[in-house]
C-alpha positions as CSV (number, residue, x, y, z in Angstrom):
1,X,0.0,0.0,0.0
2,X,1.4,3.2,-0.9
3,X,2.1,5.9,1.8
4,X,-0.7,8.4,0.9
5,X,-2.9,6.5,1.2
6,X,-2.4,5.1,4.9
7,X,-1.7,8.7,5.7
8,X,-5.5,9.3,4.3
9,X,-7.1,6.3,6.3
10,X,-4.9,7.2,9.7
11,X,-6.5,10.7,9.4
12,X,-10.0,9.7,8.1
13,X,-9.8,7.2,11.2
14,X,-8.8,10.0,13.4
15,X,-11.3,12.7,11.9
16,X,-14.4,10.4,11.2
17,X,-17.1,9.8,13.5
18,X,-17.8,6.9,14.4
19,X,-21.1,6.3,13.2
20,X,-19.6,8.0,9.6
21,X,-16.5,4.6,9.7
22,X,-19.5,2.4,10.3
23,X,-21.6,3.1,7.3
24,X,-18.1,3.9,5.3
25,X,-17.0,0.3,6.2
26,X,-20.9,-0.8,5.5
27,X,-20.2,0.5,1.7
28,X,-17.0,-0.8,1.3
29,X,-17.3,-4.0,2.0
30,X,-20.6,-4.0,-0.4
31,X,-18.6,-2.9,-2.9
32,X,-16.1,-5.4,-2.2
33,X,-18.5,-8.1,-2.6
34,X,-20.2,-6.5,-5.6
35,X,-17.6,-4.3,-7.3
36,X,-20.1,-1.3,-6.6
37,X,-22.2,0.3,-4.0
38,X,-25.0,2.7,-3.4
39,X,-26.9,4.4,-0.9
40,X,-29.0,1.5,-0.8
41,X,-26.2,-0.5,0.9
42,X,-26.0,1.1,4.2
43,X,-27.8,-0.8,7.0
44,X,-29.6,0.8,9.6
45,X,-30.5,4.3,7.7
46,X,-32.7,5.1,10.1
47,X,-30.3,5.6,12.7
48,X,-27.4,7.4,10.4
49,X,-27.9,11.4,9.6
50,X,-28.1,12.5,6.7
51,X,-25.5,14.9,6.6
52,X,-23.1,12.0,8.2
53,X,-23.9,10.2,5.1
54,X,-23.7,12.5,2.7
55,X,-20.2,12.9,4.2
56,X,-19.0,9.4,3.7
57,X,-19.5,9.1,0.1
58,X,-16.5,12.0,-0.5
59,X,-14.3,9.4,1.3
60,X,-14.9,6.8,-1.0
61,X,-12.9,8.4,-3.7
62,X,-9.6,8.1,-1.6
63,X,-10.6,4.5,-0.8
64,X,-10.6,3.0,-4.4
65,X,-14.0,4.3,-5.2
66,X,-15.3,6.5,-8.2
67,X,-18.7,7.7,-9.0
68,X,-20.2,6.5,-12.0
69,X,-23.2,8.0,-14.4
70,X,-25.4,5.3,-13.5
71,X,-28.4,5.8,-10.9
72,X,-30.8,3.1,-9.2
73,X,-33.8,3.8,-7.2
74,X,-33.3,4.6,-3.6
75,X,-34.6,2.3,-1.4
76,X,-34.7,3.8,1.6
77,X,-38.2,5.7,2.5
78,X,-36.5,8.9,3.4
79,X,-35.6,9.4,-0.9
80,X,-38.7,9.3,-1.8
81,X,-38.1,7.0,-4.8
82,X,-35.1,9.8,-6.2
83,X,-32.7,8.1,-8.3
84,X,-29.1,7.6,-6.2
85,X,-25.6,7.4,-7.6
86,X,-24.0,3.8,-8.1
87,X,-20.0,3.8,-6.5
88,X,-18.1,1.5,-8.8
89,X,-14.9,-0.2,-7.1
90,X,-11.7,1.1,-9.3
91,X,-8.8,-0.4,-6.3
92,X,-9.6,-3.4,-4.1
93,X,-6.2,-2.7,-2.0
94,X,-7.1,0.6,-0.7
95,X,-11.0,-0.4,0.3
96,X,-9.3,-3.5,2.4
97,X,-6.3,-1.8,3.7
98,X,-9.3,0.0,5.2
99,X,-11.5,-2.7,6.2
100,X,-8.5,-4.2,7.7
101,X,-7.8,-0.7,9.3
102,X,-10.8,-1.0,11.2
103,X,-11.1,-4.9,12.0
104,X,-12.1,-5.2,16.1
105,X,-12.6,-0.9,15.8
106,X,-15.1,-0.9,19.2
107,X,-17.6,1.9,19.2
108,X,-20.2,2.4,21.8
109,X,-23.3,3.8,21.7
110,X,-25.6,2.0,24.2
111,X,-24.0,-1.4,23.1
112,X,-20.7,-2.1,21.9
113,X,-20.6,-2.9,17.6
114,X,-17.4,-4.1,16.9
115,X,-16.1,-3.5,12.3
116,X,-16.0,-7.2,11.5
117,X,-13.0,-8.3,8.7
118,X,-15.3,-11.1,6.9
119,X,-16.7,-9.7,4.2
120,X,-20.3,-11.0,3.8
């Protein structure tokens, strides 16, 4: 892994919120599985802000990430049916040197969620 980039993960780690690593690390690894990812991969959007998520997709693009032209349908209630962008996976290294980053991360808000390596 090249140096910029674990000097951009150390910091995101550092800056981001903790709820904003969990639904970063929620897209990743969909994007891992698929080669893409969308809004409609974060779980739990009922508990996540908007403007936390809104916030995550700019650090996909340092994670391997680029936004494509293609939309889907949102599937979340709060979009109203508005079409969403699609997040196609360009670098596989930098979106696991994150995911491995944040394997056993502990963050607590009422109960303890640990960021699980496995993938699926």
């Amino acid at each position: 892994m090249d140096k910029l980039t674990q000097l951009k993960v150390d910091r995101m780690l550092q800056k981001k919120s903790s709820e904003a690593i969990m639904v970063l690390t929620q897209l990743i690894k969909a994007g891992l599985r698929k080669g893409e990812c969308s809004p409609n991969d974060i779980i739990n959007r009922d508990i996540s802000q908007k403007n936390v998520i809104g916030a995550v997709f700019g650090s996909l693009k340092a994670l391997g990430f680029t936004q494509t032209d293609r939309r889907v349908v949102g599937s979340h209630a709060s979009q109203h049916c508005r079409k969403v962008f699609v997040w196609k996976l360009q670098d596989s290294s930098k979106a696991r040197y994150f995911i491995d980053k944040c394997a056993g991360m502990a963050f607590g808000n009422g109960e303890t969620k640990y960021i699980q390596k496995e993938l699926f």
